[in-house]
PDB file of N, CA, C and O in Angstrom:
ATOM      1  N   UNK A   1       5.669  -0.906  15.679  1.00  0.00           N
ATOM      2  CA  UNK A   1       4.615  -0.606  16.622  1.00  0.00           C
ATOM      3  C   UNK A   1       3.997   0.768  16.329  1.00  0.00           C
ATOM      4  O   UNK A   1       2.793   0.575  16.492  1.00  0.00           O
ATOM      5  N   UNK A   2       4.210   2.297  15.919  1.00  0.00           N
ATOM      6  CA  UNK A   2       4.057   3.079  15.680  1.00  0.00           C
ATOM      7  C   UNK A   2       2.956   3.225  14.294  1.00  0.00           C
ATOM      8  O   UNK A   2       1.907   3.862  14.191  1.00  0.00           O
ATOM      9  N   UNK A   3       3.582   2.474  13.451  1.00  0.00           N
ATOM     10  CA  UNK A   3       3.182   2.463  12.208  1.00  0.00           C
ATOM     11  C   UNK A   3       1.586   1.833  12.840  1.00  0.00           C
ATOM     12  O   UNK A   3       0.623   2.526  12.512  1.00  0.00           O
ATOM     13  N   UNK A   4       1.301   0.683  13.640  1.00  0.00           N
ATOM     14  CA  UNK A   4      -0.057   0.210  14.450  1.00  0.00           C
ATOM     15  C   UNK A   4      -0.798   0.784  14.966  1.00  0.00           C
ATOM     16  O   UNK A   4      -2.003   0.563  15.077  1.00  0.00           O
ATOM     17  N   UNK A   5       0.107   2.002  15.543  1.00  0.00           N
ATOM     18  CA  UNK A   5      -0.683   2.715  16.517  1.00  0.00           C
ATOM     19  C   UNK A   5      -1.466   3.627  15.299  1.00  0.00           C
ATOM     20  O   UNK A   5      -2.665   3.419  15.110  1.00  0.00           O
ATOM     21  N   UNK A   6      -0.715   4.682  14.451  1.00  0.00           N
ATOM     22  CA  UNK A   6      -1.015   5.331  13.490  1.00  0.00           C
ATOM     23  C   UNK A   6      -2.258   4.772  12.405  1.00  0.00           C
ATOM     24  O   UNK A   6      -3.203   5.427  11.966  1.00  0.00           O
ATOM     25  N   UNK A   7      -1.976   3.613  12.190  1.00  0.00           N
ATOM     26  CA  UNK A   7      -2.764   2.934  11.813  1.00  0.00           C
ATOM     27  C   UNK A   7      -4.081   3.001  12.557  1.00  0.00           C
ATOM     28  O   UNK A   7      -5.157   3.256  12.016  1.00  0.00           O
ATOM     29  N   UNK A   8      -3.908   2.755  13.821  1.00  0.00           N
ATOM     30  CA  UNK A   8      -5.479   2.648  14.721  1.00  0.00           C
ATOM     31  C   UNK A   8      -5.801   3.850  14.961  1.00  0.00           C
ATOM     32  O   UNK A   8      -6.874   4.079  15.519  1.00  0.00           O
ATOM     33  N   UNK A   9      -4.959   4.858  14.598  1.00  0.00           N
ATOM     34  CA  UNK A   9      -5.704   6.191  15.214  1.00  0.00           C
ATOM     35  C   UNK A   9      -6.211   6.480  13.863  1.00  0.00           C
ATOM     36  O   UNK A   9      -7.400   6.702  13.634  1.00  0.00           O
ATOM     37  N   UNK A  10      -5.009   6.470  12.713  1.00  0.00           N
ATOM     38  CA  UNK A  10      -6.629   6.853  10.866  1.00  0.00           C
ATOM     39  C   UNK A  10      -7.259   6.251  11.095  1.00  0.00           C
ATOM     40  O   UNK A  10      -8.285   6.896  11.308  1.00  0.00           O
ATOM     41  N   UNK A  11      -7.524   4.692  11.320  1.00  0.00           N
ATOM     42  CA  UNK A  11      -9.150   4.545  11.204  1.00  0.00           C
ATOM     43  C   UNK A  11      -9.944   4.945  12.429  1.00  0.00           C
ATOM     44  O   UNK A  11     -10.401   3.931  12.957  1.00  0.00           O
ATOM     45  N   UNK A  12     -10.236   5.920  12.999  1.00  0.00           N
ATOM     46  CA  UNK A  12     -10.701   6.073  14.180  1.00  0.00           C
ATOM     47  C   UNK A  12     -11.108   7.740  14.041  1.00  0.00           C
ATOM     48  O   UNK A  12     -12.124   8.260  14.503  1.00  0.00           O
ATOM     49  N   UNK A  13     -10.210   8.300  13.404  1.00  0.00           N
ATOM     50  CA  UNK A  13      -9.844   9.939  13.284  1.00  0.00           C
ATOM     51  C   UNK A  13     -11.074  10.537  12.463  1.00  0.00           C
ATOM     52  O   UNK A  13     -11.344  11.685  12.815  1.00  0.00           O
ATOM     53  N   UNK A  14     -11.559  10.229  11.855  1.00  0.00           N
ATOM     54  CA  UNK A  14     -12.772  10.289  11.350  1.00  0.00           C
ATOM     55  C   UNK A  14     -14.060  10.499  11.450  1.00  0.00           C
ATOM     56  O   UNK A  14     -14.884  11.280  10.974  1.00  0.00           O
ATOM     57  N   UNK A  15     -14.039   9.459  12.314  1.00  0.00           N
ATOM     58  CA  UNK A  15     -15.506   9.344  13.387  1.00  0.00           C
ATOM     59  C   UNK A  15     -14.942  10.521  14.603  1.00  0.00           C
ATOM     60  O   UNK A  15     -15.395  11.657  14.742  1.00  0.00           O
ATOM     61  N   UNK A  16     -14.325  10.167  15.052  1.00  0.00           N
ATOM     62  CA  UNK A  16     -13.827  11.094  16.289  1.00  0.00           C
ATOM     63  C   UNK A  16     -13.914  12.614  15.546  1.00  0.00           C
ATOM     64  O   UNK A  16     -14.604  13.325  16.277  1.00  0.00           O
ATOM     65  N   UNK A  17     -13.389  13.481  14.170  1.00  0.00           N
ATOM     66  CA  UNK A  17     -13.716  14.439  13.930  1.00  0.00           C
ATOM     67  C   UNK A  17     -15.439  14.922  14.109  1.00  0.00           C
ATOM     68  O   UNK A  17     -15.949  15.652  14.959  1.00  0.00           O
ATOM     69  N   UNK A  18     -15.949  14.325  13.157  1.00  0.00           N
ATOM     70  CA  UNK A  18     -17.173  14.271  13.289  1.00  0.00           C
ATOM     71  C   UNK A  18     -18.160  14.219  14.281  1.00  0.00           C
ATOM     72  O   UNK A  18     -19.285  14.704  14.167  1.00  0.00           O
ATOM     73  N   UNK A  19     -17.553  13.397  15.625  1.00  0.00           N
ATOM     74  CA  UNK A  19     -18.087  13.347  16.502  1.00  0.00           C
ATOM     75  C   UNK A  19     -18.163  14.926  17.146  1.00  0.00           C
ATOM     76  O   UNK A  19     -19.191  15.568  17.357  1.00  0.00           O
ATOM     77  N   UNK A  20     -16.950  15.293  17.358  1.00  0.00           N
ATOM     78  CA  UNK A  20     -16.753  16.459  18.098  1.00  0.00           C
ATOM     79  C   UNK A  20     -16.719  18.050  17.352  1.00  0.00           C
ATOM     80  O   UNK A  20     -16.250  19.073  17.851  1.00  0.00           O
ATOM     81  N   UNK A  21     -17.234  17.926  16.290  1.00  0.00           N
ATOM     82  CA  UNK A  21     -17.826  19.206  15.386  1.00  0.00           C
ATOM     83  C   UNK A  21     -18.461  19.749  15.451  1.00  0.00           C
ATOM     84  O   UNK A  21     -18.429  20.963  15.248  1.00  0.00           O
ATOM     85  N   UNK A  22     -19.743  18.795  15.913  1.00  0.00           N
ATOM     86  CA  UNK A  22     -21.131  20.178  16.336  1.00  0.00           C
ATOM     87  C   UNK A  22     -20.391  20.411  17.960  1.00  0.00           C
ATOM     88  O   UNK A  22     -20.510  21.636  18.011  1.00  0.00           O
ATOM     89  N   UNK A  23     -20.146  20.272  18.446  1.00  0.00           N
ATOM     90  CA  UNK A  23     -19.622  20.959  19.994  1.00  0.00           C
ATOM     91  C   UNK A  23     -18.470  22.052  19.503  1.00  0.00           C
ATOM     92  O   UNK A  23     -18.600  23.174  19.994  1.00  0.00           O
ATOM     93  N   UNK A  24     -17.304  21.846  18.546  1.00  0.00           N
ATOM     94  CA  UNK A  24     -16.579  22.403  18.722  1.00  0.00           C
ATOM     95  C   UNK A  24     -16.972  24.273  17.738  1.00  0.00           C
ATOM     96  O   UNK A  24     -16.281  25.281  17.591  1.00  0.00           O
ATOM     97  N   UNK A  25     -18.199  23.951  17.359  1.00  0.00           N
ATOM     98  CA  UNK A  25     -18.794  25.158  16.113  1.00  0.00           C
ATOM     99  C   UNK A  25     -19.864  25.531  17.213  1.00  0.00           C
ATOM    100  O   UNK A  25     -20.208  26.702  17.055  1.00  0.00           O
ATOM    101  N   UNK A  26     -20.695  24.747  18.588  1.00  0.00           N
ATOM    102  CA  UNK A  26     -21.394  25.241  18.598  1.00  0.00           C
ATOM    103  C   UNK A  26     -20.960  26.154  19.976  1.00  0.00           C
ATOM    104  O   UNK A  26     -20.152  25.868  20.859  1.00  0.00           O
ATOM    105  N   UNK A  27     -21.759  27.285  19.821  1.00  0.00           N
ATOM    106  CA  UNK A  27     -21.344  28.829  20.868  1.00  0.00           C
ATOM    107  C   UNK A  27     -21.510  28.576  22.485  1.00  0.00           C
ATOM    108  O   UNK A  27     -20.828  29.109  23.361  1.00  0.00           O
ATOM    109  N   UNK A  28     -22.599  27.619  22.673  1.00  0.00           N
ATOM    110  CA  UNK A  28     -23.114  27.428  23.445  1.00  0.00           C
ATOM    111  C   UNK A  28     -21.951  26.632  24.640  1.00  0.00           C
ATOM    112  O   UNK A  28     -22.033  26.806  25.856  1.00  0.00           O
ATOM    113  N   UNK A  29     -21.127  25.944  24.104  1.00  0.00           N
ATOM    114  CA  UNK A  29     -20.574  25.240  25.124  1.00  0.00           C
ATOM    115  C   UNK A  29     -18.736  26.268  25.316  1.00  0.00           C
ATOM    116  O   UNK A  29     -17.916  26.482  24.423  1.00  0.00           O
ATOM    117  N   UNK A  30     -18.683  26.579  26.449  1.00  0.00           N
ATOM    118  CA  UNK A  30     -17.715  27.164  26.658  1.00  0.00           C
ATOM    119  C   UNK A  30     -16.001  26.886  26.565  1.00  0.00           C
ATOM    120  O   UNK A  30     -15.022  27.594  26.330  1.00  0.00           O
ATOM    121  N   UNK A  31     -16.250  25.340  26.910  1.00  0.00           N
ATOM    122  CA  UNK A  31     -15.022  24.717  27.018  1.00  0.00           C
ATOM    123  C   UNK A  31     -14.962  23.531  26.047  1.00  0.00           C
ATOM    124  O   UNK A  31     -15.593  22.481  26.160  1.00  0.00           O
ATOM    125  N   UNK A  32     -14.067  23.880  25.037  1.00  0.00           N
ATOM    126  CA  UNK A  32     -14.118  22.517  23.603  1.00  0.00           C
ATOM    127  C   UNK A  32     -12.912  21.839  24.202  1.00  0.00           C
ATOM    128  O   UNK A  32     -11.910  22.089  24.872  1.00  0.00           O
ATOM    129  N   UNK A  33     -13.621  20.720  23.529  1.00  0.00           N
ATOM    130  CA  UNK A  33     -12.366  19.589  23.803  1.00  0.00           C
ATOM    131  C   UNK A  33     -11.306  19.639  22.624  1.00  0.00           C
ATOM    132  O   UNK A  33     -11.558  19.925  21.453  1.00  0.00           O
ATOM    133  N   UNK A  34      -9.775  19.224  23.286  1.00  0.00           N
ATOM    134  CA  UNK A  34      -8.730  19.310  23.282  1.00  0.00           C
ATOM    135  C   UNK A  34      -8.337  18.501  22.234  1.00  0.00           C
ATOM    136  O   UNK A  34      -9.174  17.639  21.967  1.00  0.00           O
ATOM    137  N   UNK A  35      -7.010  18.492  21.324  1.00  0.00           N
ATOM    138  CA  UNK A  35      -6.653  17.530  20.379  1.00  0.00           C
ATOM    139  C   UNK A  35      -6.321  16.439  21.514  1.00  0.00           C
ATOM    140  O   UNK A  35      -5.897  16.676  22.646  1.00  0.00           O
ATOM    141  N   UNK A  36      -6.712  14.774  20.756  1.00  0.00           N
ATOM    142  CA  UNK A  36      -6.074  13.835  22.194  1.00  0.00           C
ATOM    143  C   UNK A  36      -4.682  13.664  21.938  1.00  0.00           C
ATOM    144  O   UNK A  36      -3.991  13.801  20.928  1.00  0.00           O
ATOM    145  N   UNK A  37      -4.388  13.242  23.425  1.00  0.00           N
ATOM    146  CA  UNK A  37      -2.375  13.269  23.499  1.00  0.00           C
ATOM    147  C   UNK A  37      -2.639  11.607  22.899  1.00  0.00           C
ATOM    148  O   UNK A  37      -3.500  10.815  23.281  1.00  0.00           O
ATOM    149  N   UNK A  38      -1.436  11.382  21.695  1.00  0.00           N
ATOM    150  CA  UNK A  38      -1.598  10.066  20.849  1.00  0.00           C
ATOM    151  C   UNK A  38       0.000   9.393  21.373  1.00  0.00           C
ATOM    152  O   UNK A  38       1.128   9.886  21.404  1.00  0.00           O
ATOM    153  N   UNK A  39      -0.468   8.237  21.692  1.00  0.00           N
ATOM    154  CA  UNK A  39       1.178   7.252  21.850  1.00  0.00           C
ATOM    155  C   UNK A  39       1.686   7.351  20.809  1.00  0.00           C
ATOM    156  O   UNK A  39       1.019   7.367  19.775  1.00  0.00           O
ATOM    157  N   UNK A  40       3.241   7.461  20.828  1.00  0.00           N
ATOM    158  CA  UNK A  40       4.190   7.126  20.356  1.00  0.00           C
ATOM    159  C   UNK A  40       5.116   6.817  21.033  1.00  0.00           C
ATOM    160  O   UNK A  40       5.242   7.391  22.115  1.00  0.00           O
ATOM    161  N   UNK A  41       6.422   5.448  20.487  1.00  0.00           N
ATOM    162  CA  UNK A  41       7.335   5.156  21.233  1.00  0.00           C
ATOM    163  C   UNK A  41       8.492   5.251  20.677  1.00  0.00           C
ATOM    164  O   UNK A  41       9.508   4.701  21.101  1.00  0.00           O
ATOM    165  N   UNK A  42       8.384   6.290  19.223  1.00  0.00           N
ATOM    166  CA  UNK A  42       9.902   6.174  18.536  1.00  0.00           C
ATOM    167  C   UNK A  42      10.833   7.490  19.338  1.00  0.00           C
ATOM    168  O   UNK A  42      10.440   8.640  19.529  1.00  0.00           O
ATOM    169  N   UNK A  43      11.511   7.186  19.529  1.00  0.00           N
ATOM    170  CA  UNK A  43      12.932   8.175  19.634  1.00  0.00           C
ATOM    171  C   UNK A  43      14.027   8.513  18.585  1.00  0.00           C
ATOM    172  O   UNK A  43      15.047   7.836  18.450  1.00  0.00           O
ATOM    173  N   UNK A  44      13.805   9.338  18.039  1.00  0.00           N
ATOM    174  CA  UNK A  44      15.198  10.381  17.300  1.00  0.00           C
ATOM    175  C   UNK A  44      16.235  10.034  17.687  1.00  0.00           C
ATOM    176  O   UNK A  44      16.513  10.105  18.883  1.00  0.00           O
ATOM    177  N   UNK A  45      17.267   9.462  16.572  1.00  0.00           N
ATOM    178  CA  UNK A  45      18.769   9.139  16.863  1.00  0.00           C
ATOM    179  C   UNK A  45      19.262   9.052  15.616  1.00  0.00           C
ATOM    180  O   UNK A  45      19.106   8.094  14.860  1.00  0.00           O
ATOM    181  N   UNK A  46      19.920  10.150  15.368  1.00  0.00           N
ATOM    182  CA  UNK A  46      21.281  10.684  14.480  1.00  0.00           C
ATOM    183  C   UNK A  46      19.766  10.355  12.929  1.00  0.00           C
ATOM    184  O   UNK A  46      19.668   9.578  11.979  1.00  0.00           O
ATOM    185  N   UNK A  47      18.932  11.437  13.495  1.00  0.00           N
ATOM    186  CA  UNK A  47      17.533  11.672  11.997  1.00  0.00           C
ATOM    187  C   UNK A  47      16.777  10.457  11.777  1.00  0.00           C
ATOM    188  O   UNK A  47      16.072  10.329  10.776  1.00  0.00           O
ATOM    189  N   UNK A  48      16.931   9.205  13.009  1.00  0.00           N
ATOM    190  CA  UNK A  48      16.366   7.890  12.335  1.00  0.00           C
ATOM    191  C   UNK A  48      15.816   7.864  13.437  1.00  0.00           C
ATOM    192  O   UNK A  48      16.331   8.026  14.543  1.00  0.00           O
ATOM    193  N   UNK A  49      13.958   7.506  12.970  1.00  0.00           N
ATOM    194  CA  UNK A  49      13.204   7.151  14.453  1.00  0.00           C
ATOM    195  C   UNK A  49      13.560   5.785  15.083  1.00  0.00           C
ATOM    196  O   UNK A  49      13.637   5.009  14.130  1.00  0.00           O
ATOM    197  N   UNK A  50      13.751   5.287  15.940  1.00  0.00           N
ATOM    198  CA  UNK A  50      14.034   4.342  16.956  1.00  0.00           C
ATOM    199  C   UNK A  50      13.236   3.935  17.248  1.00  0.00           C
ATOM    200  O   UNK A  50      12.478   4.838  17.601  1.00  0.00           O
ATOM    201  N   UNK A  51      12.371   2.110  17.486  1.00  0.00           N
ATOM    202  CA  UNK A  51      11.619   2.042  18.344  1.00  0.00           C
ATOM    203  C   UNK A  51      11.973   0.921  19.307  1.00  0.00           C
ATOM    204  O   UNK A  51      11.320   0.491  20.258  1.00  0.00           O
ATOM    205  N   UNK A  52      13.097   0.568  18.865  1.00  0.00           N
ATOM    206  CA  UNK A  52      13.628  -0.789  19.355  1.00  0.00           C
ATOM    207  C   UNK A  52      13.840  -0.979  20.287  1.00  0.00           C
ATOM    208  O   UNK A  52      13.848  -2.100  20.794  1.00  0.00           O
ATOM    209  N   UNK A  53      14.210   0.583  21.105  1.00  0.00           N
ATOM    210  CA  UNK A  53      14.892   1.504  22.815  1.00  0.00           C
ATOM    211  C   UNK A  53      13.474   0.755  23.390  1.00  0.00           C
ATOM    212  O   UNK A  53      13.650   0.539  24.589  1.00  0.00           O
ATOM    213  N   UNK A  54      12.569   0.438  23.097  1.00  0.00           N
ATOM    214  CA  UNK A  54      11.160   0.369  23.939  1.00  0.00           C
ATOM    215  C   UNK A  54      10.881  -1.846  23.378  1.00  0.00           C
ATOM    216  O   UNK A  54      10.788  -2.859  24.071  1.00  0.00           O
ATOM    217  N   UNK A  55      10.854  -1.606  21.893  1.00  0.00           N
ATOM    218  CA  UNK A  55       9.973  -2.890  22.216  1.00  0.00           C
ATOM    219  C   UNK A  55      11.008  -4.195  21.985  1.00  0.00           C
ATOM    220  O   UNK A  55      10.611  -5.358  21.908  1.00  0.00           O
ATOM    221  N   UNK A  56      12.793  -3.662  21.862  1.00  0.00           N
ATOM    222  CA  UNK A  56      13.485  -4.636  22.557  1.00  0.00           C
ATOM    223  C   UNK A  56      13.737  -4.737  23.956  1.00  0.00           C
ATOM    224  O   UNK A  56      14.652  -5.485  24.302  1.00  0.00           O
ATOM    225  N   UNK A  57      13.117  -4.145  24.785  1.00  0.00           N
ATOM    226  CA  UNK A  57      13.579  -3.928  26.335  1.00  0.00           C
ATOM    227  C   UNK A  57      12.888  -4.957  27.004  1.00  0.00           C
ATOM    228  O   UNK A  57      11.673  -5.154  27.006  1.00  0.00           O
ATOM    229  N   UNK A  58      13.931  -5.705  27.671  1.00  0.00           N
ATOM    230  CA  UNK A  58      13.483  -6.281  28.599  1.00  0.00           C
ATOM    231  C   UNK A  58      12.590  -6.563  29.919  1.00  0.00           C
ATOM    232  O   UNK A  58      12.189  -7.519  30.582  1.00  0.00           O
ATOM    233  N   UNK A  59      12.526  -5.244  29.897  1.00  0.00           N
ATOM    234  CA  UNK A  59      11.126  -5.285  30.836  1.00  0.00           C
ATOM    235  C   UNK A  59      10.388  -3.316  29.968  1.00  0.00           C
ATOM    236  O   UNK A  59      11.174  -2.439  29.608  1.00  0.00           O
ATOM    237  N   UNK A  60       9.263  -3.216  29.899  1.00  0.00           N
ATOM    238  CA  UNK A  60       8.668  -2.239  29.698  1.00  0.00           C
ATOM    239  C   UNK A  60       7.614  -1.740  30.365  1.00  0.00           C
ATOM    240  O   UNK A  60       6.636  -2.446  30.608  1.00  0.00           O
ATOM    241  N   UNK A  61       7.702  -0.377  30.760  1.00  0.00           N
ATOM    242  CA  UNK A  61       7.076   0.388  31.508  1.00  0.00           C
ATOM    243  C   UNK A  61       6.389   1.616  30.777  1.00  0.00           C
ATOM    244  O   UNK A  61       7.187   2.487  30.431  1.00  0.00           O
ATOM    245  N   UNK A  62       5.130   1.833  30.496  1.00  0.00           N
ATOM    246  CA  UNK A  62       4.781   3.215  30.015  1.00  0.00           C
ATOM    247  C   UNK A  62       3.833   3.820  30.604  1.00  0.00           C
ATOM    248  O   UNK A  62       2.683   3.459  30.855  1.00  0.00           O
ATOM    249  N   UNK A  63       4.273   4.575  30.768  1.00  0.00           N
ATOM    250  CA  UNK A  63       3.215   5.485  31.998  1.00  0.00           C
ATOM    251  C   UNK A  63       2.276   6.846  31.228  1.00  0.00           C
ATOM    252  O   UNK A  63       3.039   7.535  30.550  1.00  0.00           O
ATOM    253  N   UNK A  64       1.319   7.179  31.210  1.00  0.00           N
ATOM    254  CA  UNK A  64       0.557   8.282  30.449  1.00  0.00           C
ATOM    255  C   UNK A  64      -0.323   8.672  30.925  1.00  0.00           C
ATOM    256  O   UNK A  64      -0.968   8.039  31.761  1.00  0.00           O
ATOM    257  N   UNK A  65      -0.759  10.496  30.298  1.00  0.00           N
ATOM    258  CA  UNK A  65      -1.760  10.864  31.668  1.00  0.00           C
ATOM    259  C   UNK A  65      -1.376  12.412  31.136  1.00  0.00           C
ATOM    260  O   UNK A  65      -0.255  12.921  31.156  1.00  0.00           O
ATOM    261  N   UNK A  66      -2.628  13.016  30.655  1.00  0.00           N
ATOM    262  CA  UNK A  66      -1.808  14.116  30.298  1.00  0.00           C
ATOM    263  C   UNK A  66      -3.283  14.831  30.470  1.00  0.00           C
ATOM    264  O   UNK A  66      -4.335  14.210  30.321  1.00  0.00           O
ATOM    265  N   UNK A  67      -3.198  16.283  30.817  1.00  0.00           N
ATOM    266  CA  UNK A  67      -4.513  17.367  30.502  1.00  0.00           C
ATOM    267  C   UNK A  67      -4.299  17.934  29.338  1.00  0.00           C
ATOM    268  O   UNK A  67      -3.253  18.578  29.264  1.00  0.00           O
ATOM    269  N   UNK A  68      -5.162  17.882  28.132  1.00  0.00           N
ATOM    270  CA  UNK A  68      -4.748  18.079  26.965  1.00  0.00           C
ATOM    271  C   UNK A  68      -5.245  19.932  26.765  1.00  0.00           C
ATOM    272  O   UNK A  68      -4.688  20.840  26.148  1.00  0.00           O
ATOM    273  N   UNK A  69      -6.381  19.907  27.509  1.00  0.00           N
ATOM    274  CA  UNK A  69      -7.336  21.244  27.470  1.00  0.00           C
ATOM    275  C   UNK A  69      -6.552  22.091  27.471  1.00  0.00           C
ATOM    276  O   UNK A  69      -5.608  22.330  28.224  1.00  0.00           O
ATOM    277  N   UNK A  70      -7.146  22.845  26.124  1.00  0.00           N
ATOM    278  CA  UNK A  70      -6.022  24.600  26.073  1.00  0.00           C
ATOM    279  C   UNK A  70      -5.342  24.164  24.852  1.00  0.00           C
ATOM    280  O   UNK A  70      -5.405  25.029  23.978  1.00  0.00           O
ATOM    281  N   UNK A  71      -4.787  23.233  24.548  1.00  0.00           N
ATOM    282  CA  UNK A  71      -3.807  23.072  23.338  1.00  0.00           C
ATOM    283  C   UNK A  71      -4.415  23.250  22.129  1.00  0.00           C
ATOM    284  O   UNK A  71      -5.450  22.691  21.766  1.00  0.00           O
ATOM    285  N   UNK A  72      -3.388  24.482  21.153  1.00  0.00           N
ATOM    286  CA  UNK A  72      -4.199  25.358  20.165  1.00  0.00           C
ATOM    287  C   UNK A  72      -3.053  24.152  19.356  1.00  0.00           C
ATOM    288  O   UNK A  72      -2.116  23.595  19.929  1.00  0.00           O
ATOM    289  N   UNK A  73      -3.495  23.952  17.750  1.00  0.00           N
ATOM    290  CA  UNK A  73      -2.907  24.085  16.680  1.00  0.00           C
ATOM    291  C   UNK A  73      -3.491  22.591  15.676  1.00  0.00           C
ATOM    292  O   UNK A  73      -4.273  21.694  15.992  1.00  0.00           O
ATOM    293  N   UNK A  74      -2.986  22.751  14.841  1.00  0.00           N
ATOM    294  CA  UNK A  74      -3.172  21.716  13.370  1.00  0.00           C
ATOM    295  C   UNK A  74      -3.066  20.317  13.864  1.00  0.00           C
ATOM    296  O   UNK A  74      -2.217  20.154  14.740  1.00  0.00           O
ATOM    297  N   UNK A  75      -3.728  19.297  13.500  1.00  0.00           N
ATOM    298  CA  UNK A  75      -3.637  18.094  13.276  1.00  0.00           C
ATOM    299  C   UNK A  75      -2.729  17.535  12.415  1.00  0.00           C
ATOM    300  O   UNK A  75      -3.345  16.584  11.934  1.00  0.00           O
ATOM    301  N   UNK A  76      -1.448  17.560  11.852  1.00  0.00           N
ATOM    302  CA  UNK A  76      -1.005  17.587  10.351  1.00  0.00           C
ATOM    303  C   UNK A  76      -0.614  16.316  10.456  1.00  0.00           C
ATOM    304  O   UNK A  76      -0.505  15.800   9.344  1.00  0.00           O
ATOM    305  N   UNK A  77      -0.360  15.609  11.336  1.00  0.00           N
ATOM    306  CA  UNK A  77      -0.332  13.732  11.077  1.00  0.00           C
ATOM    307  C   UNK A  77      -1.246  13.257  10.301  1.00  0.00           C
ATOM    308  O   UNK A  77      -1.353  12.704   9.207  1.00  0.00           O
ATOM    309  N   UNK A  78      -2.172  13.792  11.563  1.00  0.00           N
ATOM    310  CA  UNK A  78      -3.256  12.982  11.491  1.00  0.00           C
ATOM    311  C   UNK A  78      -4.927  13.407  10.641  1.00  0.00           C
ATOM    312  O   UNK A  78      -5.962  12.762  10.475  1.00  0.00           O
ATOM    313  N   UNK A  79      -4.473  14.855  10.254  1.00  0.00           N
ATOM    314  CA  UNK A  79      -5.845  15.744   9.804  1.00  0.00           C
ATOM    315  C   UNK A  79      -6.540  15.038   8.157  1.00  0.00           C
ATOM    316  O   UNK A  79      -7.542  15.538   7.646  1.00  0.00           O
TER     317      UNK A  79
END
């Protein structure tokens, strides 16, 4: 599932840079938008990502919702 998601966000990451370039260079707008918060459902266990904790579960719940604004740093997944 991860590898899907990753998948849908490169082809997408692109356009979305581009989109938000002249706003984020231009002076005029005070408040730039934020890197977006991206799903993931693997979990870390003993150095091996996990995703099985989620899409073997018998019932699944994911809840999300985040203010991204303010968050400084690199794209390096996804740049």
């Amino acid at each position: 599932m991860n590898k899907d998601l990753k998948e849908l966000y490169n082809s997408k990451w692109n356009d979305l840079c581009n989109t938000l370039k002249p706003i984020v260079e231009d002076e005029q707008y005070k408040i730039k938008p934020a890197y977006p918060l991206l799903i993931d459902i693997g979990r870390w266990e003993n150095d091996i990502q996990n995703e099985g904790w989620y899409s073997d579960a018998d019932i699944r719940v994911m809840i999300f919702g985040q203010e991204t604004n303010g968050w400084k740093g690199d794209s390096d997944d996804f740049g």
